[in-house]
N, C-alpha and C positions, 0 to 999 in steps of 0.2 A: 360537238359544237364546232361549229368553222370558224376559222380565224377572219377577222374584219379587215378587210383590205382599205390602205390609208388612202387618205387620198392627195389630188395633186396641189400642192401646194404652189402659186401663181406669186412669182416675185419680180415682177418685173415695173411694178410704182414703187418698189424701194430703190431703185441703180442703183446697185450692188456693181461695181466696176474692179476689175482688176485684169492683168497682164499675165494672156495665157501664149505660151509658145511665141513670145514677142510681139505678140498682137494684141489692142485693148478690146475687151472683151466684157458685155455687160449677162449677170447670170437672169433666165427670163421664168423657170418652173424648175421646180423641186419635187423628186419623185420619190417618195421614201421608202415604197413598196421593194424598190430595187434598190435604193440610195445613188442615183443617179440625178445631174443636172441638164438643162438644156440652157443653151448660149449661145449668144450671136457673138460672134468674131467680127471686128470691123466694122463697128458700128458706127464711128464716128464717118468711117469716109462713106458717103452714098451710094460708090459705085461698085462696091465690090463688099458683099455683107455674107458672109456664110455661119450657119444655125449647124450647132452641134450636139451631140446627146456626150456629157462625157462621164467618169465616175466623181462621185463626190470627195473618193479621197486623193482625184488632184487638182482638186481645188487649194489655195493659197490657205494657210491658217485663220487670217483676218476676214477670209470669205468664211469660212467653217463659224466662226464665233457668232455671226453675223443669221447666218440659216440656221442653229441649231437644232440636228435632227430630232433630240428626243423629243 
């Protein structure tokens, strides 16, 4: 039998915010297949917003509580 591949989980009408690499940072999809997140860096300021694929485990704790993968 094959394994069910999860799917993507879309969190970006929750703002989820938090402080990556000194940059505020809102998380946008949750991938659990791989347990990886995407995120925009810079979101507040308009002129410079860069989208990141990064792993879930550096994410902040209070992020992790918040997504929990299982």
């Amino acid at each position: 039998m094959a394994k069910k591949k999860k799917r993507n989980i879309e969190l970006s009408s929750k703002e989820i915010l938090f402080s990556f690499e000194e940059t505020p940072s809102k998380v946008i999809r949750f991938y659990p297949h791989n347990m990886t997140v995407d995120i925009v860096q810079g979101y507040s300021t308009s002129t410079h917003k860069e989208h990141k694929n990064i792993p879930f485990a550096h994410l902040p704790k209070s992020v992790k509580k918040i997504i929990k993968p299982n």
